[in-house]
GUNU-354513 format. One line per field, with one value per residue (C-alpha): residue in three letters; x, y, z. Coordinates in Angstrom, 1 decimal. Example, Ala and Ser with C-alpha at 12.3 -4.5 7.8 and 13.67 -1.06 7.14 Angstrom:
BEGIN
resn: ALA, SER
x: 12.3, 13.7
y: -4.5, -1.1
z: 7.8, 7.1
//
This chain:
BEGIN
resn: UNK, UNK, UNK, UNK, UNK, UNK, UNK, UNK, UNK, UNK, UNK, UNK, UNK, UNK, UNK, UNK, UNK, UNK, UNK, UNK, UNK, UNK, UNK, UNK, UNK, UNK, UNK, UNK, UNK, UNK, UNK, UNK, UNK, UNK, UNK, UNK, UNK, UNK, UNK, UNK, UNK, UNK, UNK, UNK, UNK, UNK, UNK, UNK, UNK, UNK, UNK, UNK, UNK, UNK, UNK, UNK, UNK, UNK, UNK, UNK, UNK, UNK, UNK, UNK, UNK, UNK, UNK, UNK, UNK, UNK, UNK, UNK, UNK, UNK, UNK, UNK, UNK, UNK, UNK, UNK, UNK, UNK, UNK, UNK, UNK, UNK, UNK, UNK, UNK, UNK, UNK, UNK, UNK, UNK, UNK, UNK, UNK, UNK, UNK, UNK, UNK, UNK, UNK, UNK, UNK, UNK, UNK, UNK, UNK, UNK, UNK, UNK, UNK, UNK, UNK, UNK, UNK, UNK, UNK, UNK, UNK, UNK, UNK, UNK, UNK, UNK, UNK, UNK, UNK, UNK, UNK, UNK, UNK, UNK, UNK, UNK, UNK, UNK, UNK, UNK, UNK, UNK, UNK, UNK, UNK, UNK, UNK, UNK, UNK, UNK, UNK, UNK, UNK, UNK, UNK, UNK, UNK, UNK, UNK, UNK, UNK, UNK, UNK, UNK, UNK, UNK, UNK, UNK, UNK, UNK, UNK, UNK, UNK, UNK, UNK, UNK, UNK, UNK, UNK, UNK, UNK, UNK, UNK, UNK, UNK, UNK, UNK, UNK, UNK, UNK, UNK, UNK, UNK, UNK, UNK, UNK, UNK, UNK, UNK, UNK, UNK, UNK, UNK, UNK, UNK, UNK, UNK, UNK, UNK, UNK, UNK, UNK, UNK, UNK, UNK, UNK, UNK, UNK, UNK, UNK, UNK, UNK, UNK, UNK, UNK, UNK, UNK, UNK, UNK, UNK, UNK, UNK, UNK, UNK, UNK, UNK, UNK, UNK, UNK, UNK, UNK, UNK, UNK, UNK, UNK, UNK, UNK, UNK, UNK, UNK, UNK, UNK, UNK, UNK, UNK, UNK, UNK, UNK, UNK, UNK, UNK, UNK, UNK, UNK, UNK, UNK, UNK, UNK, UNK, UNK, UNK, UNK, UNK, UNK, UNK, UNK, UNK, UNK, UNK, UNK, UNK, UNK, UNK, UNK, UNK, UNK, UNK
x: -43.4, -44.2, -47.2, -45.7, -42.5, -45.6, -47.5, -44.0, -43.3, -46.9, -46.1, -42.3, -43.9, -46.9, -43.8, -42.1, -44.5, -45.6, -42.1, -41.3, -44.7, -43.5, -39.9, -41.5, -43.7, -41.9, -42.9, -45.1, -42.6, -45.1, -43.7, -41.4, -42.4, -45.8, -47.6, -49.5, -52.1, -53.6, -56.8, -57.5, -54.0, -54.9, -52.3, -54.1, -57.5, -59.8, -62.1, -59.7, -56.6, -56.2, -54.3, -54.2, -50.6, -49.2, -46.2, -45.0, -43.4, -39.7, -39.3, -36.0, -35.7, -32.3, -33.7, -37.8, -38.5, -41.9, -44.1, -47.1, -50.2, -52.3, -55.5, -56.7, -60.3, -60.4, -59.3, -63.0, -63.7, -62.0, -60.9, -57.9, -59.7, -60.0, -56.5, -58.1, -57.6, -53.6, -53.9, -55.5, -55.0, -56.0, -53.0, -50.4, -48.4, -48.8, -47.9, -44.8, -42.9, -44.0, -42.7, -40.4, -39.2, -41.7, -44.2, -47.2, -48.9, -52.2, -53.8, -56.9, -56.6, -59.2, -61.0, -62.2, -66.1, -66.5, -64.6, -63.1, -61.0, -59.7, -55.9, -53.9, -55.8, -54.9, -51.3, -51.3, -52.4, -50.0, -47.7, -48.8, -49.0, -45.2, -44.0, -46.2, -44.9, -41.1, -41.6, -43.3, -40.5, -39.1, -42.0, -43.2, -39.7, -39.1, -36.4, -37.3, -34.4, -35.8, -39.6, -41.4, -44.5, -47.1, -50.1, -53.0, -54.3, -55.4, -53.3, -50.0, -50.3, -49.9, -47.2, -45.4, -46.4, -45.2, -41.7, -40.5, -41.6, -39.5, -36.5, -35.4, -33.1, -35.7, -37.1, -35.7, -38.4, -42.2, -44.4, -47.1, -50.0, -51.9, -51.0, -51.1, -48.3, -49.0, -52.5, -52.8, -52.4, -54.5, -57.1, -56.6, -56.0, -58.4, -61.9, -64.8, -64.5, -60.7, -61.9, -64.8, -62.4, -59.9, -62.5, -63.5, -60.1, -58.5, -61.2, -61.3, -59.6, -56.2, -56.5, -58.7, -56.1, -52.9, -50.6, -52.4, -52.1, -48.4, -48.1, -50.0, -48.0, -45.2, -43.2, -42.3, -40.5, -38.6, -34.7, -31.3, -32.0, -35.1, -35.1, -36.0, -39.0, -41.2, -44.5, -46.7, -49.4, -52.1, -51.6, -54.9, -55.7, -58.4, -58.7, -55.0, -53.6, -50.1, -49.1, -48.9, -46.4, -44.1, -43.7, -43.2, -40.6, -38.9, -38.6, -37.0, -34.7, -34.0, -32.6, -30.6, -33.3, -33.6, -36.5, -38.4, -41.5, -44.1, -46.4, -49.6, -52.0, -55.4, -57.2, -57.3, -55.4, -53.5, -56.1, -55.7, -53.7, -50.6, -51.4, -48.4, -46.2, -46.8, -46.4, -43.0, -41.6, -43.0, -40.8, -37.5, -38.3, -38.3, -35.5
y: -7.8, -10.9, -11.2, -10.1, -12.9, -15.5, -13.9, -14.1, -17.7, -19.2, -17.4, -18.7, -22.3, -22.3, -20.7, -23.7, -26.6, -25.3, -25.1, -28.8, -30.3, -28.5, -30.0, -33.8, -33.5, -35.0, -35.2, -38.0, -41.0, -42.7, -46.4, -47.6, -51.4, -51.5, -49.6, -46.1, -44.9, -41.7, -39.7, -36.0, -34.7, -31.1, -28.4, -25.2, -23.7, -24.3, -27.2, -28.2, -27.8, -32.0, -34.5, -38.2, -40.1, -43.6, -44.5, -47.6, -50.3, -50.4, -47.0, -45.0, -41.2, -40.9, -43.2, -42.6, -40.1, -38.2, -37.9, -35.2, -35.9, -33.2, -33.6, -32.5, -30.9, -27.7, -25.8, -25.7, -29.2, -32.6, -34.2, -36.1, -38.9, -39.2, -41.2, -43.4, -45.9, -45.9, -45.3, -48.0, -50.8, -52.8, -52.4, -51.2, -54.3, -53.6, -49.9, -50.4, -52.7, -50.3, -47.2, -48.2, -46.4, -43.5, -42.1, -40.5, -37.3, -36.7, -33.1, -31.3, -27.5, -24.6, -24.6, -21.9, -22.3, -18.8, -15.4, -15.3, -18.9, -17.9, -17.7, -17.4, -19.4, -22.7, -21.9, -20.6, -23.9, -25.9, -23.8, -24.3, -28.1, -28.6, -26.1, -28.9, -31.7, -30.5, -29.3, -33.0, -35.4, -36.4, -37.3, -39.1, -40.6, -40.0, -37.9, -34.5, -33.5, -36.2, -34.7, -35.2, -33.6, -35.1, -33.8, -33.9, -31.3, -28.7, -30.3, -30.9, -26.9, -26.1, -29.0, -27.3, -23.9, -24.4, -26.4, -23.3, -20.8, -23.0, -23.4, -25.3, -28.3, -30.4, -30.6, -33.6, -33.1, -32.4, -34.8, -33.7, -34.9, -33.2, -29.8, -26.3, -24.1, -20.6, -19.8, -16.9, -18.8, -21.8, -19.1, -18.6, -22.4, -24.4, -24.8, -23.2, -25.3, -24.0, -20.5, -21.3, -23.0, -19.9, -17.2, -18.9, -19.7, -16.0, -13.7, -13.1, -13.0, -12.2, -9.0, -8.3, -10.0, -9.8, -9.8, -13.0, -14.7, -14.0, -14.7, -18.1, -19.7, -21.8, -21.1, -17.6, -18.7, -21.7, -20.8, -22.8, -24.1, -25.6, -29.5, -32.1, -32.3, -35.7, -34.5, -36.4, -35.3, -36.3, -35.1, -34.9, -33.1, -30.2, -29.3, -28.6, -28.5, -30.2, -27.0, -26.3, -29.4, -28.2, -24.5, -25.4, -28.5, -25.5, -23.4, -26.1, -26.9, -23.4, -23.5, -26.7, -28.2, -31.9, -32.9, -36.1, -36.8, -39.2, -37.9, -40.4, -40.3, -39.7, -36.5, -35.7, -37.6, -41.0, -43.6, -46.9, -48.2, -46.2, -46.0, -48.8, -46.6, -44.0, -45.8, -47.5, -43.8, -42.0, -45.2, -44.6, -40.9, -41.3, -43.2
z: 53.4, 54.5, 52.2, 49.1, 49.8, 50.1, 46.7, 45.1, 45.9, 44.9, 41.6, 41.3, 42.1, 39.5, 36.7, 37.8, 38.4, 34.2, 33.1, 34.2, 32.8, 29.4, 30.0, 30.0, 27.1, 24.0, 20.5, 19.4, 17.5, 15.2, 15.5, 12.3, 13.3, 11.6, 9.0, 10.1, 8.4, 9.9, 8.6, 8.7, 10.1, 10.5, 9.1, 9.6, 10.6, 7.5, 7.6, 4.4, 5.7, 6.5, 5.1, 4.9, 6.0, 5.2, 7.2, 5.7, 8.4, 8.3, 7.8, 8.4, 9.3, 6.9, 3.7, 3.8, 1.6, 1.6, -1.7, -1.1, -3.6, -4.2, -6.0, -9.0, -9.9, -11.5, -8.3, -7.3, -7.0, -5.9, -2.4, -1.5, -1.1, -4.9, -3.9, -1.6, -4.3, -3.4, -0.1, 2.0, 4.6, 1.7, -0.6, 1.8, 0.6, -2.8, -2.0, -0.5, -3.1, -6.3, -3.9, -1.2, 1.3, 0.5, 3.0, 1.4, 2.4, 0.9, 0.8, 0.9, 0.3, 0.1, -3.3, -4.6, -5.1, -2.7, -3.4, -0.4, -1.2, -4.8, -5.5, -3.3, -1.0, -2.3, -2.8, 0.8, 1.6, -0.3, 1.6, 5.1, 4.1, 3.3, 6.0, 8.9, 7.1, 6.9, 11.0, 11.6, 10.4, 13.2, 14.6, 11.3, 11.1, 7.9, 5.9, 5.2, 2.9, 0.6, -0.5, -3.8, -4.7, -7.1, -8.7, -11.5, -13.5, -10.7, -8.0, -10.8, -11.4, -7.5, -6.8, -9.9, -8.7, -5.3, -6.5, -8.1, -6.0, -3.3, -4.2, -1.0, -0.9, 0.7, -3.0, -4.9, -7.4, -9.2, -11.0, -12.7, -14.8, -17.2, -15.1, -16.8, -16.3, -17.9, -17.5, -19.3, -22.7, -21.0, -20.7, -24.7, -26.1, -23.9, -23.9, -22.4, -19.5, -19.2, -19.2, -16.6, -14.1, -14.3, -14.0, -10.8, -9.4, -10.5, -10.4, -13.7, -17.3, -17.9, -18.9, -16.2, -13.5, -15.1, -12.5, -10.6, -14.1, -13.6, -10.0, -10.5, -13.7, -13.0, -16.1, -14.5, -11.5, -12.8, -12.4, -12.7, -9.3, -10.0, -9.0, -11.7, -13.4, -14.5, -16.9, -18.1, -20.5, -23.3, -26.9, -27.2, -24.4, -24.7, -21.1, -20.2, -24.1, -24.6, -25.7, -21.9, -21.4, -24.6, -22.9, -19.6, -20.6, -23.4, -20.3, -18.0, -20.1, -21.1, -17.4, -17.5, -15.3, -15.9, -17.2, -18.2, -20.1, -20.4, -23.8, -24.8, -27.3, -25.2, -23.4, -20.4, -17.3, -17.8, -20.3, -19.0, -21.4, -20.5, -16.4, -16.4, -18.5, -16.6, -12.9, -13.8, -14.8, -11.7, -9.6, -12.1, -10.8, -7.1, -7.3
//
């Protein structure tokens, strides 16, 4: 008896000695005093599954909002670091009087170069992603309930795709540049290069994978509860036709979801001569 008292009490001290090291850990508080820059925040188990993250100085958990950027490139190509440009100890000044009071979160997803990282891998990603940023805010100090999400071309499909597949309240809104939004008539209107990039990313052609041509195009999930759009697009465009900004900005407003537009003469992407334009809507947007 004696011995199973002692056995019980070594146990009932180790429960306890664990319980009270658990009790004083506390979640990290990234300082609001001084700008934060932090590289490579892991938000799941892939060696893609990182992001970059500016915390600008002065920041407040009720007013900072949070803009995710997720980069373009075909779905099988591109990096987050193809922001770099925006993002760096360099600028940071600059940074924060076009966009105050915005933290940026930069991503990295799976692409799909390998058959095992096709859709819905990147969309699962985008996913994980938001759910780690939305669990992290406290800690980041910023405002949750205030989240944007930005993308181009590749990355503009999956922050649309992911906008209205979510229709949470933490979403204020979507910008996107140059994104596709029904793929299943980008498959028939773009060029080869369109056709290559979706055959990659879906497995095949739409009449080969029409229910993942479905599952992956924006314009079927938008609803009346969809937050506001901004789009921004080339008429000229032969990658990601402007016919796929006219449906999806018909279908949003079909809805009575606001919408604005940005429409340039040029190809694919922002030219330079409108990246001004384009910048001083995305700020009127956030605001």
């Amino acid at each position: 008896m004696k011995k199973f008292n002692l056995s019980c009490l070594t146990v009932l001290s180790a429960f306890l000695l664990i319980f009270s090291c658990s009790e004083k850990e506390e979640p990290i508080l990234y300082p609001v005093d001084e700008d934060v820059i932090l590289k490579d925040v892991r938000y799941g188990n892939h060696e893609r599954n990182v992001m970059d993250v500016f915390l600008p100085s002065g920041r407040n958990p009720s007013v900072t909002k949070v803009l995710v950027l997720i980069h373009g490139g075909g779905w099988i190509g591109g990096d987050k670091s193809d922001f770099d440009e925006i993002i760096n100890p360099e600028n940071s000044s600059e940074l924060k009087e076009q966009f105050p009071n915005v933290a940026i979160f930069n991503l990295n997803y799976r692409l799909a170069t390998t058959e095992e990282n096709r859709y819905p891998a990147a969309e699962e990603d985008i996913e994980s992603a938001m759910s780690y940023i939305f669990a992290q805010a406290n800690s980041f100090q910023v405002n949750g309930m205030e989240t944007y999400l930005l993308g181009g071309s590749a990355g503009g499909h999956l922050a649309a795709l992911y906008t209205v597949k979510n229709n949470s309240s933490r979403i204020k809104g979507c910008i996107s540049i140059a994104g596709p939004y029904e793929l299943g008539s980008l498959y028939s209107d773009g060029d080869n290069e369109s056709r290559q990039v979706l055959n990659a990313f879906l497995g095949g052609s739409p009449q080969e994978k029409p229910e993942a041509y479905h599952e992956v195009s924006p314009i079927n999930f938008i609803s009346t509860n969809s937050p506001k759009f901004l789009l921004l697009h080339g008429r000229d465009d032969t990658l990601v036709p402007f016919s796929q900004a006219e449906k999806f900005q018909s279908a949003l407003e079909g809805s009575n979801v606001e919408v604005l537009t940005v429409y340039y003469s040029g190809g694919h992407g922002i030219p330079p001569e409108h990246i001004e334009q384009a910048f001083d809507a995305i700020k009127v947007f956030l605001e």
